[in-house]
N, C-alpha and C positions, 0 to 999 in steps of 0.2 A: 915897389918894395921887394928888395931882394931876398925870397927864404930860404934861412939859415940850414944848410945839408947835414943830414947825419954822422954824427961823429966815427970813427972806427971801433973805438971800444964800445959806445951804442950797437953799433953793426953785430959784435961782437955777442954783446946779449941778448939780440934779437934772433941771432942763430943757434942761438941756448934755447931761448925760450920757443924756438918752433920745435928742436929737438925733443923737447922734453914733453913739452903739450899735445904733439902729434902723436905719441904714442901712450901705448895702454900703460894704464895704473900696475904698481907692483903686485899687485894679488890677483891681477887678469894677469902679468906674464906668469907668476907661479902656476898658475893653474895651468896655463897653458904650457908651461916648461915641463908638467908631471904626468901630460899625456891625457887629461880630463879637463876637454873643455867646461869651462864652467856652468853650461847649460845643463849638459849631464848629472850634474856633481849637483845640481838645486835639487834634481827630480827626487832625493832623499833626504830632502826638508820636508817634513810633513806638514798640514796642511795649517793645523795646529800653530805651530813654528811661523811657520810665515803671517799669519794674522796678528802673532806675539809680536812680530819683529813690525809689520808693519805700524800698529798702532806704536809702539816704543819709537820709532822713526818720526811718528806723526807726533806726537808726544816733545820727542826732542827738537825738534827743528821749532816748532810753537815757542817750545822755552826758549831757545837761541835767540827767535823772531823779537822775543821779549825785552833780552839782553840786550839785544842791540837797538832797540827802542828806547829802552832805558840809559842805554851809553850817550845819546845824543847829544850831553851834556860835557862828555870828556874834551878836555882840552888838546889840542891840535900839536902836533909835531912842532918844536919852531927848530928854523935853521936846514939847509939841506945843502950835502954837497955828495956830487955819484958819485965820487967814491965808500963816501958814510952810509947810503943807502944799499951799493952794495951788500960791504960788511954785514951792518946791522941787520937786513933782512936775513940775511944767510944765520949769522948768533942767533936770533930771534926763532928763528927755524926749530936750530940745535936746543935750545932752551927747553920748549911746549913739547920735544919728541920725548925729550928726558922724562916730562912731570907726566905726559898719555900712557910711557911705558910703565909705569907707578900702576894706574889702573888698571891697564892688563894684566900686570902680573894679579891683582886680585882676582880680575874674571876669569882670567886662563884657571885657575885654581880649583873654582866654581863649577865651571861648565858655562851652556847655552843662556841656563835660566839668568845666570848671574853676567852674563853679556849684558843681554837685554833690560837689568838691572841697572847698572852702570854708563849705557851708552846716553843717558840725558848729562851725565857728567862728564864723560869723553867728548860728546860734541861739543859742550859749555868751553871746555879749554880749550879745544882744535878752534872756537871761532875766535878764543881772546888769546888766541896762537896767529889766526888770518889777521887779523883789526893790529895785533901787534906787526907786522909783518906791513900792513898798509900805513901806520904811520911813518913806516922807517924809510918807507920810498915820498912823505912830505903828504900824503892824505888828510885831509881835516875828518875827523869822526864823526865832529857833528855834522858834518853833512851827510843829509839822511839816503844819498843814492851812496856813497863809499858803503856806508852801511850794508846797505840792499845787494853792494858787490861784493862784499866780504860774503855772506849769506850765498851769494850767486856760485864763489869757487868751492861750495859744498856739489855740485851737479860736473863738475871736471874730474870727478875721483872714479865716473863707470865706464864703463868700455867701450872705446871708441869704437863709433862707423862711418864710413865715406858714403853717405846716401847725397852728399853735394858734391861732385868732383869740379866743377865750375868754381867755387870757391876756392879749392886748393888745400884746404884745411878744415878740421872738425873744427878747432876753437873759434876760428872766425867765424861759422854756421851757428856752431854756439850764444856767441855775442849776437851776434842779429836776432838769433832767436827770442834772446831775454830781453832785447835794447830799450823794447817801449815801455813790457812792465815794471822794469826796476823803473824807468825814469815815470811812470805815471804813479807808483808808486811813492816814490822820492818827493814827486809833487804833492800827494794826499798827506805826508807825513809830516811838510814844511807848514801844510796850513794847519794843523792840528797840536795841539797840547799834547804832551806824550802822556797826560792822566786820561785825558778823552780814549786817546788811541786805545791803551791799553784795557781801558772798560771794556768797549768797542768790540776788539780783539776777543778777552773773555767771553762778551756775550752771543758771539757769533755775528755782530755785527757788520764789523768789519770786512766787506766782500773781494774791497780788490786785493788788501792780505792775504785772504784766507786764499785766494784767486793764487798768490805767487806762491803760498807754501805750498799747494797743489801742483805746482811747476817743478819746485825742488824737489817733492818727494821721492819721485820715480826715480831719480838719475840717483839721491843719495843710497835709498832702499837698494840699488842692485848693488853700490858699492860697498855696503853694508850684509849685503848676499854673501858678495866677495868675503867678506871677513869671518861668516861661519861657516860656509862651506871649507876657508881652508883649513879650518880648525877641524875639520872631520878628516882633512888629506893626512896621512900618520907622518909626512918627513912636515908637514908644518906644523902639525901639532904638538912634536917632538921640538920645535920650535918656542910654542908655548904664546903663552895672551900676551904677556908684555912685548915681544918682538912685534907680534903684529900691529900690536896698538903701534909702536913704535914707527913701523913702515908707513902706517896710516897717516900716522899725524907726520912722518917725515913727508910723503907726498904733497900732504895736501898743504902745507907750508911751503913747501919747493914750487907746487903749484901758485900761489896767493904771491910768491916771491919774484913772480915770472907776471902773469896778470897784471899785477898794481905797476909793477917797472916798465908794463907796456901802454898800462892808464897812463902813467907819468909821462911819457916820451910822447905817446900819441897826443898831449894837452899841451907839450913843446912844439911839436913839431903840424900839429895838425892829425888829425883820424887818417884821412885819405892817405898823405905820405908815409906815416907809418902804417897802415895797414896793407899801403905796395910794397913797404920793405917785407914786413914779416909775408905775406904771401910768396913773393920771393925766393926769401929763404926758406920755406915749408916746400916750395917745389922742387929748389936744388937738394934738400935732405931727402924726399922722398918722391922722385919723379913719375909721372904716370906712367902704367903699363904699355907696353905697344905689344897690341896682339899679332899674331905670326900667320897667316891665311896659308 
């Protein structure tokens, strides 16, 4: 059996989506553009602050967790053609930054306290911004691993690092990283009633759950660092809460837009062939160093 080669306008968005996912979230380049790494710029979260922010994090991703347990039920995309999915992901995008930037502008208003007030609502929409975003690329909802992948492009929003150079790419390390608990997950959630789960869930039952929001949390929390540290920076703050909401939910959209389009191609074309192309194209965008003796 002869398999069918990658198209060029495929090619095309594989070279977008290594551009895009290989490099840092817009609120690591801001920081990093105003001369205060972001490392820095935490050490005046007090300690207070961060415990707030954490539990609001752990808080909100539980509810999300929920959402999308409870969506298992939503009816499937019909019909797909690349160029529809395109489009529609990118509108789709544009849609959820409009209604996130709604919310900002409340919090910006507020301050820190009333972030961390809001952000169980911000991520509520940013996921039914992802899960919109993964229909449009032909994702069935109800199946509970898209789910678990939608949930997953919440940890592509912190600042990347090359602790795999053998791989060629953060996102790909990424993916492996997650590969077996969404799908062991995926598995626990197919055999289950979503009134069980959700019990389950509430009563702390639920381990291998509780096991993945424990995986999401860290990588969402720093990029959520990201988002009050820059509100302390005075040229973002001057900015204001709705922009940044807006960046936020633009990334992480543009991210989910990239991702599912790569799910989609990789389930065309095979994992391995496409995971040669995008490595590929992740080492002609960003080649390794040659050091100088």
């Amino acid at each position: 059996m002869i398999q069918p080669s990658i198209a060029s306008k495929e090619h095309q968005f594989i070279g977008e989506a290594a551009s895009f996912l290989e490099t840092p979230s817009t609120l690591v380049s801001m920081s990093q553009y105003l001369g205060k790494p972001l490392d820095r710029l935490q050490q005046h979260l007090s300690e207070r602050t961060r415990l707030r922010l954490h539990q609001a994090i752990e808080k909100s991703l539980k509810l999300a967790l929920k959402w999308a347990i409870q969506s298992l039920d939503t009816k499937s995309s019909s019909g797909f053609t690349w160029e529809a999915a395109l489009e529609g992901s990118r509108r789709t995008g544009l849609t959820h930054t409009a209604a996130l930037g709604t919310t900002g502008a409340i919090g910006g208003a507020l301050g820190t306290g009333a972030l961390l007030l809001e952000l169980p609502i911000s991520t509520g929409l940013m996921l039914r911004g992802i899960s919109s975003v993964a229909q449009e690329w032909g994702h069935d909802l109800h199946d509970p691993e898209i789910q678990m992948q939608c949930l997953y492009v919440f940890t592509l929003g912190s600042e990347q690092t090359n602790q795999d150079d053998t791989m060629a790419s953060t996102y790909m390390s990424s993916r492996l990283a997650f590969h077996e608990i969404i799908r062991e997950v995926a598995s626990y959630l197919g055999r289950q009633s979503v009134k069980d789960v959700l019990l389950a869930l509430e009563a702390g039952g639920a381990q291998l759950l509780l096991r993945f929001l424990g995986l999401l949390i860290p990588a969402f929390e720093r990029a959520m660092l990201q988002k009050i540290v820059s509100r302390a920076v005075p040229v973002a703050g001057a900015i204001g809460g709705a922009a940044l909401n807006a960046a936020f939910s633009h990334w992480f959209t543009q991210a989910a837009r990239y991702h599912f389009g790569l799910l989609h191609l990789e389930k065309k074309y095979g994992a391995d062939v496409l995971q040669r192309a995008y490595r590929r194209q992740a080492r002609d965008a960003y080649p390794p160093l040659q050091l100088i003796c």
